[in-house]
N, C-alpha and C positions, 0 to 999 in steps of 0.2 A: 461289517460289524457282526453280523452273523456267525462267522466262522469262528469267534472266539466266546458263542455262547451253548452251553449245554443243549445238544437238541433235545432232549425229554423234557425240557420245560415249555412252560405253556410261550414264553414268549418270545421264542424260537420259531414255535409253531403259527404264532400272531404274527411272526415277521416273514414267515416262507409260504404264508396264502391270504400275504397282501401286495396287494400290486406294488410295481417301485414307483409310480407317482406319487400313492399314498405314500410311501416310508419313505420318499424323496420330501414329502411334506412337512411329515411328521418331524423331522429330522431338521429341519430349517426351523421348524417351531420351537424345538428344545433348544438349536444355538441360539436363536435370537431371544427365548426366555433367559439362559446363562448370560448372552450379553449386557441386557436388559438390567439383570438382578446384578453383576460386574457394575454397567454403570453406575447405576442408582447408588447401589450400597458401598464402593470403592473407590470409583473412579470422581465420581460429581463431589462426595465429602472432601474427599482429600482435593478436591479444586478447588473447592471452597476455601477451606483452611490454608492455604496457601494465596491463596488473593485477599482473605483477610489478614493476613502475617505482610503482604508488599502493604498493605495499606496503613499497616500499623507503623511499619518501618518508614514508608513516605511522611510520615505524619510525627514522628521521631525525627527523623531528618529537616524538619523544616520548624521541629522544636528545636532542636541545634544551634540552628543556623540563627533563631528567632533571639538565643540566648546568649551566642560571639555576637551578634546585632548589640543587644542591650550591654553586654562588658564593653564592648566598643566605647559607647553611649559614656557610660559609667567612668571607663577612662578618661575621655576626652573635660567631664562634666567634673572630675577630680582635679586633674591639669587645670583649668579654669577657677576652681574654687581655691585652691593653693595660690595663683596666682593675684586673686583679686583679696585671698586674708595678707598676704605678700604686701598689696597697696595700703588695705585699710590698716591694717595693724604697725608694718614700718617698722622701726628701730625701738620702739617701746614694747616689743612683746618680749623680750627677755626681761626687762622693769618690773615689766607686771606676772611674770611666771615669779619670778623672785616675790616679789610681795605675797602672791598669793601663798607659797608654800612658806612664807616666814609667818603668817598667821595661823594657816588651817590646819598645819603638820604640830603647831604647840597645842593647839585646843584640844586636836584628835588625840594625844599622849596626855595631856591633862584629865581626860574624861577617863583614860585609862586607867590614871596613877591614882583616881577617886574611884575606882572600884566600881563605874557604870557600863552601860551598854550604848553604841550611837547605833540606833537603827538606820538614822539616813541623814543626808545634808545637802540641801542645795545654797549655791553660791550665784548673786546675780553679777551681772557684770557691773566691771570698777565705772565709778562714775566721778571723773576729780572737777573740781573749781577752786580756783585760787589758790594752787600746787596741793589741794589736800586731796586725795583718793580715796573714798569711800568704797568698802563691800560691805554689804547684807548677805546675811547670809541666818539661814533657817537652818534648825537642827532637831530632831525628831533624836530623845536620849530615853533608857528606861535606868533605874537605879530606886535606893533608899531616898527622903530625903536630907537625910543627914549626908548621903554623900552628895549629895546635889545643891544643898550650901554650901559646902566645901570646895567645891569647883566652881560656884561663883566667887569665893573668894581668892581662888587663883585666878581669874580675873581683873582683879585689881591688883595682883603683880607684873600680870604681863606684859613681855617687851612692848608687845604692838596696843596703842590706845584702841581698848574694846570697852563697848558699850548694849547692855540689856535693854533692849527697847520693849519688847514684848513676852511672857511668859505663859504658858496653862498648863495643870497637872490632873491626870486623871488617874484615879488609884486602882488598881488592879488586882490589889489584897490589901493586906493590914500592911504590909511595910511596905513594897516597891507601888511603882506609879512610872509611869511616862510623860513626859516632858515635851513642850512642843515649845521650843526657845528662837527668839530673833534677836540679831546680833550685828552690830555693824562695827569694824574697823579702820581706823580711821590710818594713812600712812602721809606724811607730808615728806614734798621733796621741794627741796628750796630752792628757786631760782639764781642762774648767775647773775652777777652784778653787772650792771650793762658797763663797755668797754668807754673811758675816755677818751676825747681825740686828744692826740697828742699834742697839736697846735692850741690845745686851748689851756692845756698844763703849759707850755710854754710862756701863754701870756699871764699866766696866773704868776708862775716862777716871773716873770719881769715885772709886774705888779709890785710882788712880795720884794724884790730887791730894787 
């Protein structure tokens, strides 16, 4: 190292009347300071950041896996619920998608053609006794009330028997107001006629003759 330092400098002169055990020392001190300060500031960070990136990626990977787990789940629990409205519901859910939309599609165009607003509506499910099928149905409307009589009395044209069970209006300026309306429609579906036996027309026909 020597030879590629200027002798007229002092530490030239500090290195050529010290012993070489001394600069054999000295010299191991300064690599292992450079290693040292290598480690520390280079090599340990960037270890770090790196075993925390696998562990974030581990941890990624078994959110994955956690969430084809649950769509699994979710498939399997759709299959199931198709199958079991499949049971419950039967040959009568096309009856009842028809009903529903031969109601709720005139009122919804009704509230239209009265120049109001439906904020919202729910529909509970049909409930029939004695072939008559009843929906309720709740309607949350904003409008005038001049047009909000006027659509009740499209009401009393409508194809489907509808009926006002409950109303309240709370006013929100000098003309409009919101409406909070229950409604139920009534749909009947008439029963066949039960089938005759045949053998008993025939004793009747020999009766009659």
């Amino acid at each position: 190292m020597k030879y590629f330092i200027p002798r007229n400098s002092r530490f030239y002169s500090f290195i050529a009347h010290t012993q070489p055990s001394m600069r054999y020392t000295i010299s191991a001190l300064c690599v292992g300071c450079i290693s040292g300060i290598w480690y520390l500031l280079l090599y340990r960070p960037i270890e770090l950041y790196l075993y925390k990136q696998a562990q974030h990626m581990d941890a990624i990977q078994k959110q994955m896996q956690h969430i084809c787990c649950i769509k699994n789940q979710k498939q399997s629990l759709e299959k199931s619920c198709t199958q079991l409205q499949e049971k419950i519901i039967g040959p009568t859910h096309d009856t009842l998608h028809q009903q529903y939309l031969n109601f709720i599609l005139p009122l919804i165009e009704n509230i239209r053609t009265c120049h109001m607003h439906l904020v919202s509506y729910t529909v509970t499910p049909p409930q029939t006794i004695d072939s008559v099928t009843t929906y309720a149905i709740h309607m949350t409307i904003k409008g005038t009330m001049t047009h909000y009589m006027q659509w009740l009395q499209t009401l009393q044209t409508a194809a489907v028997s509808t009926v006002c069970t409950h109303i309240s209006c709370t006013y929100n300026d000098t003309n409009n107001c919101t409406m909070q309306v229950d409604l139920q429609c009534f749909f009947y579906t008439p029963q066949s006629a039960p089938k005759e036996d045949p053998s008993t027309l025939k004793q009747a026909e020999g009766l009659g003759g």
